[in-house]
C-alpha positions as CSV (number, residue, x, y, z in Angstrom):
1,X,-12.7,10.9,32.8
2,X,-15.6,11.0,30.6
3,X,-16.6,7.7,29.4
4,X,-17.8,7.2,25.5
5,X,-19.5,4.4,24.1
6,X,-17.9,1.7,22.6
7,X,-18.4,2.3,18.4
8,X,-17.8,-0.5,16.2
9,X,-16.7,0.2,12.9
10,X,-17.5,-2.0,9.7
11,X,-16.3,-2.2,5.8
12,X,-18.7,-3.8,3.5
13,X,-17.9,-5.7,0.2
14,X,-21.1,-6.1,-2.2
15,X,-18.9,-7.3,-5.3
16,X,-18.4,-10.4,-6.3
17,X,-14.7,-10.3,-5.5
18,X,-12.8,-9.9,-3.1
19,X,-11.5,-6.4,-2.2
20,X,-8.3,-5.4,-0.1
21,X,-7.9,-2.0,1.9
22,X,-5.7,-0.8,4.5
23,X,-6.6,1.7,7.5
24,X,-3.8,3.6,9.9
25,X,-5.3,4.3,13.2
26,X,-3.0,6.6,15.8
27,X,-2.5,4.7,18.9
28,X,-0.7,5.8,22.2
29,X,1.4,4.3,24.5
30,X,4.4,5.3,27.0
31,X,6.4,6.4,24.1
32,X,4.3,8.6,22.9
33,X,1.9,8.3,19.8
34,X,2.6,5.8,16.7
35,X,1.0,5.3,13.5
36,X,-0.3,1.6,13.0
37,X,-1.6,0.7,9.7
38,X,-3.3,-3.1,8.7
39,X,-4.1,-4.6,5.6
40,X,-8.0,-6.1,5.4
41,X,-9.0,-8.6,2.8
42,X,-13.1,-8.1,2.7
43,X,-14.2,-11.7,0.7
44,X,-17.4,-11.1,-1.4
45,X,-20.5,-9.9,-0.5
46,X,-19.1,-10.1,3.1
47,X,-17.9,-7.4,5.9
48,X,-14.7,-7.0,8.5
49,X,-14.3,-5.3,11.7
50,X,-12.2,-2.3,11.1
51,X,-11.9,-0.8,13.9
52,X,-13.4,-0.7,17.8
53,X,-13.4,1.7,20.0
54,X,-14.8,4.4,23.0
55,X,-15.9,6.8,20.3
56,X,-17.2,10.8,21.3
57,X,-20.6,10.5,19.8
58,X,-20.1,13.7,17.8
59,X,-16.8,13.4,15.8
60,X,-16.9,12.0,12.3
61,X,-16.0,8.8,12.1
62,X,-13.4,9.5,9.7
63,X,-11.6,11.1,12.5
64,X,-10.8,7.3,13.9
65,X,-8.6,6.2,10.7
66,X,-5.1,8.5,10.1
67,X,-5.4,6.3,6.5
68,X,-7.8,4.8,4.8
69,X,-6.5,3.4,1.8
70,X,-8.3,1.1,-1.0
71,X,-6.3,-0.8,-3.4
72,X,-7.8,-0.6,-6.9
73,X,-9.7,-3.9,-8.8
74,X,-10.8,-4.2,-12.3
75,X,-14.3,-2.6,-13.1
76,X,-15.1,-1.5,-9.6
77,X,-16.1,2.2,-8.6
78,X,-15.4,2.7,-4.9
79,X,-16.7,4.9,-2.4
80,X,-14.2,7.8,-0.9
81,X,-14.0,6.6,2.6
82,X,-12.6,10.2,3.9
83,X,-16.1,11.0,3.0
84,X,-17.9,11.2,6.7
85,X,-21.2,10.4,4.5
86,X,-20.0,7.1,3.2
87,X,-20.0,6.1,6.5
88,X,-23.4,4.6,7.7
89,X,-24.7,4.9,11.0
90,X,-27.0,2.4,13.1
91,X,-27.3,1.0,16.9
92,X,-26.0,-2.6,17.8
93,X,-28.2,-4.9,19.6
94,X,-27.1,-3.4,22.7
95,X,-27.9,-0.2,22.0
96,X,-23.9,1.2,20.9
97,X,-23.1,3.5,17.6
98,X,-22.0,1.2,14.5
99,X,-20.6,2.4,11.3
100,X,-20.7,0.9,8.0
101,X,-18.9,1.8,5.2
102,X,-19.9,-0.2,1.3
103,X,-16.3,-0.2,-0.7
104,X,-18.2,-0.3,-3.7
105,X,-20.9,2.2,-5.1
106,X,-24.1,0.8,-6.2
């Protein structure tokens, strides 16, 4: 089994409201695979932990969310989030991939 590192993945709010998304991930168990999908409120200027997992260093980090849906708010322009580019990447203090994804565009 090869092991991957573990990649954390964020969704940032820079409004000053708060914005509300839900993301499907595919998850497996002795049934075979299910879609799960969760709502996220993100309160202003603030950011929630979408997802963690053992990510392969070189897939898109799209490829983690089945859905990635963002539900619309008054004056705001968002970011696509099926965009791989939207998705910024940096290391964690101890040394692991992290993603960060801004709802809004600046």
């Amino acid at each position: 089994m090869i092991n991957y590192p573990t990649t954390t993945f964020y969704v940032k709010n820079t409004t000053n409201k708060t914005l509300n998304f839900k993301a499907s991930i595919i998850k497996y168990s002795s049934m075979g695979p299910f879609e799960m999908t969760l709502p996220f409120a993100v309160p202003p200027n603030d950011s929630v932990l979408a997802r963690k997992a053992n990510f392969h260093k070189d897939a898109a980090p799209t490829a983690w969310f089945s859905k990635f849906t963002i539900f619309p708010s008054d004056s705001i322009t968002f970011n696509d989030p099926n965009n791989s580019q939207n998705w910024l990447r940096s290391i964690d203090s101890k040394g692991r991939p992290a993603y960060l994804f801004n709802m809004a565009k600046q």
